[in-house]
N, CA, C and O atoms as a GROMACS GRO file, in nm:
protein
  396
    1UNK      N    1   2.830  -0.509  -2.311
    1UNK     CA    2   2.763  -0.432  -2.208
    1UNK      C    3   2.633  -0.378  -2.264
    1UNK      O    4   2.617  -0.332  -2.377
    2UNK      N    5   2.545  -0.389  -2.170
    2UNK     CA    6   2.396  -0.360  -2.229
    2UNK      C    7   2.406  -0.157  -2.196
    2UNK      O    8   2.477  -0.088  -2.123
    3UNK      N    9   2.297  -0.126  -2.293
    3UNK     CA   10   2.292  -0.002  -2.260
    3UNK      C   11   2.213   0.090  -2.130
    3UNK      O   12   2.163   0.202  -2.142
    4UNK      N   13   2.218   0.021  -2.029
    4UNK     CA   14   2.165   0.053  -1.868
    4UNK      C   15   2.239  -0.061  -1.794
    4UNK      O   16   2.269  -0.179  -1.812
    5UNK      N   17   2.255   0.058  -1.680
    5UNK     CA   18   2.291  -0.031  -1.540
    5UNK      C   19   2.216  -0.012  -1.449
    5UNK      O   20   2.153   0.093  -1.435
    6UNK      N   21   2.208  -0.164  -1.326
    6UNK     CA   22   2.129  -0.127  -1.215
    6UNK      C   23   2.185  -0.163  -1.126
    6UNK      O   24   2.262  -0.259  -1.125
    7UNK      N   25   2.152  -0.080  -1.015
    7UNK     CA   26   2.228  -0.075  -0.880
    7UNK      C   27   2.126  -0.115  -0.755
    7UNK      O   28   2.058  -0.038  -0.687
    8UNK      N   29   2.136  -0.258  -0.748
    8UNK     CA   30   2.052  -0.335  -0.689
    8UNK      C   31   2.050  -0.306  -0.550
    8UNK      O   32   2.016  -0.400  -0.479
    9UNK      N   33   2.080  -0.191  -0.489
    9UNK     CA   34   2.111  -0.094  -0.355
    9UNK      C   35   1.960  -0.025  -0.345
    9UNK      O   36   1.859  -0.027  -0.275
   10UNK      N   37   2.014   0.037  -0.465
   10UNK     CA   38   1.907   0.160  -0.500
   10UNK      C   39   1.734   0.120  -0.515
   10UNK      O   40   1.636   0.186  -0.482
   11UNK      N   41   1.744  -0.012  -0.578
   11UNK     CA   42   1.650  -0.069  -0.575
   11UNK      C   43   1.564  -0.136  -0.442
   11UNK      O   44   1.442  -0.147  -0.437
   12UNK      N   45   1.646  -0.169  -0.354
   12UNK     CA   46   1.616  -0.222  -0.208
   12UNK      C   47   1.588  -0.097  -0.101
   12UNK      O   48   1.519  -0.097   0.001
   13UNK      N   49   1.663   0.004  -0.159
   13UNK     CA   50   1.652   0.138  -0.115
   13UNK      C   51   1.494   0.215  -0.134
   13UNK      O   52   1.419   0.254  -0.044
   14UNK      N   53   1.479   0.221  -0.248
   14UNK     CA   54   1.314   0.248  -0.344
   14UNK      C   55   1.231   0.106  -0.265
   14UNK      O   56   1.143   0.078  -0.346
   15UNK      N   57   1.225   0.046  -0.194
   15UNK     CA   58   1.182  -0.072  -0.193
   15UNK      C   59   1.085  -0.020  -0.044
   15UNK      O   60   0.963  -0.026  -0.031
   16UNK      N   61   1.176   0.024   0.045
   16UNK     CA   62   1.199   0.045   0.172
   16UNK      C   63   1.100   0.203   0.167
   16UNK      O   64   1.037   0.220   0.272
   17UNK      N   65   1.082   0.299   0.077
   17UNK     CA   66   1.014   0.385   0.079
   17UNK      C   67   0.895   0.341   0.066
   17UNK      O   68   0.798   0.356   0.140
   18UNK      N   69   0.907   0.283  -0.037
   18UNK     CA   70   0.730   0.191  -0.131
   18UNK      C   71   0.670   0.083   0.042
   18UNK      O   72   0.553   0.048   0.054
   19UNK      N   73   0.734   0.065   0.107
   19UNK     CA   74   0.675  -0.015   0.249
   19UNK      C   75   0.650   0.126   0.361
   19UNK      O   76   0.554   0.132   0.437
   20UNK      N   77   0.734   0.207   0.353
   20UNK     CA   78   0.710   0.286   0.454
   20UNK      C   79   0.587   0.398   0.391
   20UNK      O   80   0.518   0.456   0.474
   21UNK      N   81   0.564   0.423   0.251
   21UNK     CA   82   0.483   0.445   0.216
   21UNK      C   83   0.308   0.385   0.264
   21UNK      O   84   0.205   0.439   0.305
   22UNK      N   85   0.358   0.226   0.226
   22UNK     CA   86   0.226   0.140   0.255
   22UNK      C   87   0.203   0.161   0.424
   22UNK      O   88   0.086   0.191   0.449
   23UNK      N   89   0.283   0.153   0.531
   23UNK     CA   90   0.250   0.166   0.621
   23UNK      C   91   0.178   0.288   0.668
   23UNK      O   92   0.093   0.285   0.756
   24UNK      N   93   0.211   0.378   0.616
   24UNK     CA   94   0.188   0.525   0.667
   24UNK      C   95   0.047   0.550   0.609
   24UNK      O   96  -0.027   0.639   0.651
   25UNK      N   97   0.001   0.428   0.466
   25UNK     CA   98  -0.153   0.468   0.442
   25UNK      C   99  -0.193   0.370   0.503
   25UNK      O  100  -0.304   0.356   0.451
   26UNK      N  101  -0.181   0.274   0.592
   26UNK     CA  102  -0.248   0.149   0.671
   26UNK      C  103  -0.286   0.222   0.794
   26UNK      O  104  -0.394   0.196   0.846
   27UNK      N  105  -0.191   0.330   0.857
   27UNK     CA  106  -0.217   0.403   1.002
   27UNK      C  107  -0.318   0.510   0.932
   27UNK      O  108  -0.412   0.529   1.009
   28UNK      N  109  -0.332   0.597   0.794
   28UNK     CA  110  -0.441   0.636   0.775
   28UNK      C  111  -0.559   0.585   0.731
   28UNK      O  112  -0.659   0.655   0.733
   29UNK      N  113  -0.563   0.450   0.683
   29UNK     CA  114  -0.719   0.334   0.713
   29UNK      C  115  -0.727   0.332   0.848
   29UNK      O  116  -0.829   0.388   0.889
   30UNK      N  117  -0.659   0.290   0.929
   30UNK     CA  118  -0.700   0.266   1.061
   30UNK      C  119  -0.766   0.366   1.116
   30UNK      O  120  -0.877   0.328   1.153
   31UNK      N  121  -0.736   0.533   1.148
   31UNK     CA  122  -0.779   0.660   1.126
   31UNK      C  123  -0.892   0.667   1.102
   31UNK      O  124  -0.971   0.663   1.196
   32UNK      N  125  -0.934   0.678   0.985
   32UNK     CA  126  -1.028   0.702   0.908
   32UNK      C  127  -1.128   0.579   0.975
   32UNK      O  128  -1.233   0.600   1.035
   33UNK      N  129  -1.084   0.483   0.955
   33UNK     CA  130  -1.205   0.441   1.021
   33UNK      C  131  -1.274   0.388   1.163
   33UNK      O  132  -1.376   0.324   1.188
   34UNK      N  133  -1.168   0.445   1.242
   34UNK     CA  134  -1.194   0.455   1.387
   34UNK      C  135  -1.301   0.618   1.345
   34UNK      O  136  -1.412   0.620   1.398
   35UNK      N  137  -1.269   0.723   1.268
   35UNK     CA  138  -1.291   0.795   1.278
   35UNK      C  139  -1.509   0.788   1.230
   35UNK      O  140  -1.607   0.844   1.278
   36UNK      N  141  -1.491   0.693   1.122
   36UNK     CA  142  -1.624   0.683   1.078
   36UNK      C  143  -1.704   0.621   1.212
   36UNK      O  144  -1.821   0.650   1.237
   37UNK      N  145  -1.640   0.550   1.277
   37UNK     CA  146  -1.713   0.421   1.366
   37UNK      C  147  -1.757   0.543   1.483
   37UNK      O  148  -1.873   0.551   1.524
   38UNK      N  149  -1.652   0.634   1.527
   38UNK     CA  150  -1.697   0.748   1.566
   38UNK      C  151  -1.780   0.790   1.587
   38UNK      O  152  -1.835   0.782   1.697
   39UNK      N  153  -1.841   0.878   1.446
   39UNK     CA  154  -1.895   0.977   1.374
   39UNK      C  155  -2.030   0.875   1.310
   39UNK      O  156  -2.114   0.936   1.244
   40UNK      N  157  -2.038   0.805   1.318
   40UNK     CA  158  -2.132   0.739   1.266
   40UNK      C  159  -2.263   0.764   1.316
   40UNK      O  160  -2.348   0.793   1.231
   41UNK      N  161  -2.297   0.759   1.432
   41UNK     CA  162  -2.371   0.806   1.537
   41UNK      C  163  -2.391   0.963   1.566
   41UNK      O  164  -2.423   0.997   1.680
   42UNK      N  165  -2.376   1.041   1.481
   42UNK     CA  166  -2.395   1.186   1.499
   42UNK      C  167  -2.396   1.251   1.386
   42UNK      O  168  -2.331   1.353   1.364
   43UNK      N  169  -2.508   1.164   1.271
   43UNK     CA  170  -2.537   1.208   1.147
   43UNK      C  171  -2.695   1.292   1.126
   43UNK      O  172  -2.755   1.331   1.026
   44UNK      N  173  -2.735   1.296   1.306
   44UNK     CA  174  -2.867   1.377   1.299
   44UNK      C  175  -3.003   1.286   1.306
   44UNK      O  176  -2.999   1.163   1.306
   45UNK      N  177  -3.108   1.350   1.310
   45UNK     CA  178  -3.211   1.248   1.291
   45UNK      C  179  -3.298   1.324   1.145
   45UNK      O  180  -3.377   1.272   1.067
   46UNK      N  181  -3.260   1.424   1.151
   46UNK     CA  182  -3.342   1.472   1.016
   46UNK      C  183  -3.327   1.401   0.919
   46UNK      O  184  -3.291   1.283   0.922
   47UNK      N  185  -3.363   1.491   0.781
   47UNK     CA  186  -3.397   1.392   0.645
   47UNK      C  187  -3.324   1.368   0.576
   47UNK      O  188  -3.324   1.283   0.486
   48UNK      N  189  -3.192   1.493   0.631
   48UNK     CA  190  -3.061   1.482   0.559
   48UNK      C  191  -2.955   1.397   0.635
   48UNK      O  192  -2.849   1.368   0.579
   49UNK      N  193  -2.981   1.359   0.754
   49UNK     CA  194  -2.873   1.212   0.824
   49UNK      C  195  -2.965   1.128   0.798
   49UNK      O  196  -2.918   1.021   0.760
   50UNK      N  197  -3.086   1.129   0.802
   50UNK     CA  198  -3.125   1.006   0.770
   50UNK      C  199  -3.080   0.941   0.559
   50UNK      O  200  -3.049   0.832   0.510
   51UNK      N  201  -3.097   1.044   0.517
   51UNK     CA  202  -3.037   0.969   0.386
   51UNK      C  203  -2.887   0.963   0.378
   51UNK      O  204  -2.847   0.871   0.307
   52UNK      N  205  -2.792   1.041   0.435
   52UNK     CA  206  -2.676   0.995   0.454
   52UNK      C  207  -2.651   0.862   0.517
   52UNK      O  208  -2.574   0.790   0.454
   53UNK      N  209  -2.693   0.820   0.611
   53UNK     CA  210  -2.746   0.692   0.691
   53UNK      C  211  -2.721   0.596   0.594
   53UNK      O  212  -2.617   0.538   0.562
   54UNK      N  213  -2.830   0.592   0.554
   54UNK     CA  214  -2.886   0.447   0.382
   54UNK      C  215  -2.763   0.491   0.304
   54UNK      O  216  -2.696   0.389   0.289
   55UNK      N  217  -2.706   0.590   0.249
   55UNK     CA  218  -2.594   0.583   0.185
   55UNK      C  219  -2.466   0.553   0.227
   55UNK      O  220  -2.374   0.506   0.160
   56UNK      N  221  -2.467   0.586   0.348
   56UNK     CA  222  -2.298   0.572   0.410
   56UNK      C  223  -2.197   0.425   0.380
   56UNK      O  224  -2.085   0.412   0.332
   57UNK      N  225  -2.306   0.318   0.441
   57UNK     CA  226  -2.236   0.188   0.370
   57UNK      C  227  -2.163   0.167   0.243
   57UNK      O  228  -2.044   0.140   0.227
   58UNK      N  229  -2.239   0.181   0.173
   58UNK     CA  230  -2.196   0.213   0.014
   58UNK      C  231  -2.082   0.307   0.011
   58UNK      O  232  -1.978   0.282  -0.050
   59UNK      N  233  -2.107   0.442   0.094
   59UNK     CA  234  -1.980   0.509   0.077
   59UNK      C  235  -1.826   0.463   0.147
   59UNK      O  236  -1.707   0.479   0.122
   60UNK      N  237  -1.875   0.424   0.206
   60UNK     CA  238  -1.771   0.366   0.307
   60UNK      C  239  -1.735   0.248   0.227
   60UNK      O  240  -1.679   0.275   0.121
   61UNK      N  241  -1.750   0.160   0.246
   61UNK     CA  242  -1.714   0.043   0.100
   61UNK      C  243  -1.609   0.084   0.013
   61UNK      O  244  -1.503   0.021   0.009
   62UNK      N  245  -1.633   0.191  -0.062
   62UNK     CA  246  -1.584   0.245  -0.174
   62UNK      C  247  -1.461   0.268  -0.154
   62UNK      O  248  -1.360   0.236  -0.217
   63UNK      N  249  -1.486   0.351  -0.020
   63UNK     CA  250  -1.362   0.416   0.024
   63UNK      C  251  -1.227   0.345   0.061
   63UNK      O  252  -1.112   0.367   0.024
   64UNK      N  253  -1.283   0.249   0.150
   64UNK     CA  254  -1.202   0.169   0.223
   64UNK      C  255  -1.139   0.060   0.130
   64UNK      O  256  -1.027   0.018   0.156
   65UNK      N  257  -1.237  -0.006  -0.026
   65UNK     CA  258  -1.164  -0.102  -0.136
   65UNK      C  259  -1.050  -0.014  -0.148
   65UNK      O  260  -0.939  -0.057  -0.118
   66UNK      N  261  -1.069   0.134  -0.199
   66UNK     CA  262  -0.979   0.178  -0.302
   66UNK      C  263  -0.884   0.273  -0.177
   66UNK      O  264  -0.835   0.380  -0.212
   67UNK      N  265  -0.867   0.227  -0.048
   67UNK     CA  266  -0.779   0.265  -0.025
   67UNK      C  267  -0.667   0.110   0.004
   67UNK      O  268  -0.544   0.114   0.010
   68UNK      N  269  -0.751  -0.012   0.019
   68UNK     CA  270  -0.702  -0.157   0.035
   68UNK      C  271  -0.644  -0.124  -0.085
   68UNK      O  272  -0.523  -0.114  -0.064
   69UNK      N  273  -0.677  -0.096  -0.240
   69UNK     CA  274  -0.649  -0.149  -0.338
   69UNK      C  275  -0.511  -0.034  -0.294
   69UNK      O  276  -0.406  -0.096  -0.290
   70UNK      N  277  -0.497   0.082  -0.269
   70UNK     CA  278  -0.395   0.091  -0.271
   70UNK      C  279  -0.267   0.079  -0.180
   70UNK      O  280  -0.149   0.104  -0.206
   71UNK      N  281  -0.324   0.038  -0.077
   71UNK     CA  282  -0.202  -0.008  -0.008
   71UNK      C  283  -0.131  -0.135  -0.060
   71UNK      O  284  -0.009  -0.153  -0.048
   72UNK      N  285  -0.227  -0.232  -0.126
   72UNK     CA  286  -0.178  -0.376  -0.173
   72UNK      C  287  -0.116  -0.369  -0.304
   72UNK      O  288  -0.062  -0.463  -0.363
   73UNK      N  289  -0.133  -0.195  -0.360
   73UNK     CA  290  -0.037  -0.157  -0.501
   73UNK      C  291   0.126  -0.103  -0.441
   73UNK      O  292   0.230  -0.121  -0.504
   74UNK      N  293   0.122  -0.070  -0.375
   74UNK     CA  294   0.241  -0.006  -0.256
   74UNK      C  295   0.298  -0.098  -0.222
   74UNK      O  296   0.414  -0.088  -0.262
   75UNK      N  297   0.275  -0.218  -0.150
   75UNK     CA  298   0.309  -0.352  -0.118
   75UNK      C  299   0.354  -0.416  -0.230
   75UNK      O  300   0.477  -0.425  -0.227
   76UNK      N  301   0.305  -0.462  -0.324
   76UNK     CA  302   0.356  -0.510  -0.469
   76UNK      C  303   0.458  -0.475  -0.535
   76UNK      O  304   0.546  -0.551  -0.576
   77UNK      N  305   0.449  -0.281  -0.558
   77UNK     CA  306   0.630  -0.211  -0.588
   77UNK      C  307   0.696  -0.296  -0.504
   77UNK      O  308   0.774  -0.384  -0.540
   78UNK      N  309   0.653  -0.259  -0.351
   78UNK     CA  310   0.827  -0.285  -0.282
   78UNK      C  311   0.853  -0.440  -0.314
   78UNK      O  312   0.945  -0.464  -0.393
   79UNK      N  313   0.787  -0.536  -0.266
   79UNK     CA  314   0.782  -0.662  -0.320
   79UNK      C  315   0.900  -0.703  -0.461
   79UNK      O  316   1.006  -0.764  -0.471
   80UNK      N  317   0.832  -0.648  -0.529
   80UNK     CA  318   0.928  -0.614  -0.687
   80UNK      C  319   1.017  -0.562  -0.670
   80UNK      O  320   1.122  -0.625  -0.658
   81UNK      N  321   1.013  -0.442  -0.662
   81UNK     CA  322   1.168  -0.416  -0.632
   81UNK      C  323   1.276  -0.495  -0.562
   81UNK      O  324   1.392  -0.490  -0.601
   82UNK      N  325   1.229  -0.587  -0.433
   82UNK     CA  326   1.328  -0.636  -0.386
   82UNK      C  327   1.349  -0.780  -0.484
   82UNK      O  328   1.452  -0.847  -0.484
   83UNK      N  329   1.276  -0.797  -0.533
   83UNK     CA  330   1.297  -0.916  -0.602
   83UNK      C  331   1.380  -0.930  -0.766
   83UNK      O  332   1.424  -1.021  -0.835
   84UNK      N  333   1.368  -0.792  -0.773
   84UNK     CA  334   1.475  -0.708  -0.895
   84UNK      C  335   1.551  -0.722  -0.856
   84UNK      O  336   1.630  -0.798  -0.912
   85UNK      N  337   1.582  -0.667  -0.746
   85UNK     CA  338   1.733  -0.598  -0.670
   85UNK      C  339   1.793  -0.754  -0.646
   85UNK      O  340   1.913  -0.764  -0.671
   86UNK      N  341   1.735  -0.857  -0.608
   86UNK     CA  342   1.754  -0.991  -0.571
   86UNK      C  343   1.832  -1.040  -0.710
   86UNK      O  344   1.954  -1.046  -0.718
   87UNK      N  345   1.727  -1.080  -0.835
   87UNK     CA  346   1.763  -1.124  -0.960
   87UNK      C  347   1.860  -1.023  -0.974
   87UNK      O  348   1.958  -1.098  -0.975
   88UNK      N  349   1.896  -0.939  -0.982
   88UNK     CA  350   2.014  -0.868  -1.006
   88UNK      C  351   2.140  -0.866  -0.953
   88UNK      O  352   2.244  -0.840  -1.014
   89UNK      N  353   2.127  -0.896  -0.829
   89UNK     CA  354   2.257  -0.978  -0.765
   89UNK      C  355   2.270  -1.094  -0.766
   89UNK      O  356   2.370  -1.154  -0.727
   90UNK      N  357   2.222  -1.117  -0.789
   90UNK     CA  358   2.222  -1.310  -0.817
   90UNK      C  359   2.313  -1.319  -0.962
   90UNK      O  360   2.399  -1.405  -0.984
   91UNK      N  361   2.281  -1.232  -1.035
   91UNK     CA  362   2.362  -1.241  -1.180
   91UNK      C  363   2.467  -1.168  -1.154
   91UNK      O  364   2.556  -1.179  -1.238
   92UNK      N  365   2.491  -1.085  -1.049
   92UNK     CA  366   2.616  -0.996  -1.080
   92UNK      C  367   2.734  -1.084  -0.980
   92UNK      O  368   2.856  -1.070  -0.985
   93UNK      N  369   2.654  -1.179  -0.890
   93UNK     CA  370   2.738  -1.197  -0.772
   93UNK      C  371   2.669  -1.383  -0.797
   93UNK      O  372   2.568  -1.404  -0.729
   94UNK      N  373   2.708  -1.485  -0.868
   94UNK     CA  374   2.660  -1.596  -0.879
   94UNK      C  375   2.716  -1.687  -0.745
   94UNK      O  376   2.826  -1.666  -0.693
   95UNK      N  377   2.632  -1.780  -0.705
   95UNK     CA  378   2.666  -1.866  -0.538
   95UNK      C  379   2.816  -1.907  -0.634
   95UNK      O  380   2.824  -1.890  -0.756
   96UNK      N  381   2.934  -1.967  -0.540
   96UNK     CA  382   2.969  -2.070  -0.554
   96UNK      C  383   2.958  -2.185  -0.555
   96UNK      O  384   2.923  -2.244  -0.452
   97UNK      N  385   2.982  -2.245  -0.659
   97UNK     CA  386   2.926  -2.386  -0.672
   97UNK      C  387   3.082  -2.513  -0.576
   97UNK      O  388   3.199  -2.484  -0.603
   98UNK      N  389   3.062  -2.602  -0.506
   98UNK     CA  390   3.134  -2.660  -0.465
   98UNK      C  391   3.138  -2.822  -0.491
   98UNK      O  392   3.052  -2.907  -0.465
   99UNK      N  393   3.261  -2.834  -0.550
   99UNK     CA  394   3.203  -3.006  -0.593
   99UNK      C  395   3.292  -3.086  -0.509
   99UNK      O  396   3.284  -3.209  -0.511
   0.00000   0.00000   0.00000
């Protein structure tokens, strides 16, 4: 017996948070940027919306990679995990073979 056990439940369980996680930051991208598409149009005409203006792209970019990058890190746990939890029953519980 090795010195850890895993309970390939628990793992499909953790799996199911790590997706409901990812979903819940996909409805806040969507948000956010209904919210910019918005707001985009009511940055002023002065000198200070106008340089927010020329910058916003860039900011927005930024924002929106590193919130992709993290929903597609959220997606990947659960991914793994189920594929743990998978290889782990597969060894604890092998098919029958039929000849």
């Amino acid at each position: 017996m090795s010195g850890y056990s895993v309970q390939p439940g628990a793992l499909h369980r953790q799996s199911k948070v790590y997706n409901e996680l990812a979903h819940s930051s996909e409805e806040v991208r969507v948000e956010l940027r209904a919210a910019f598409d918005r707001d985009r149009n009511t940055l002023g005409a002065d000198m200070y919306g106008a340089e927010l203006a020329k910058k916003l792209p860039e900011m927005e970019g930024g924002i929106f990679a590193t919130l992709k990058a993290h929903i597609d890190a959220l997606e990947r746990v659960a991914s793994n995990l189920n594929v743990s939890a998978r290889n782990y029953e597969a060894v604890e519980h092998p098919p029958v073979r039929r000849s």
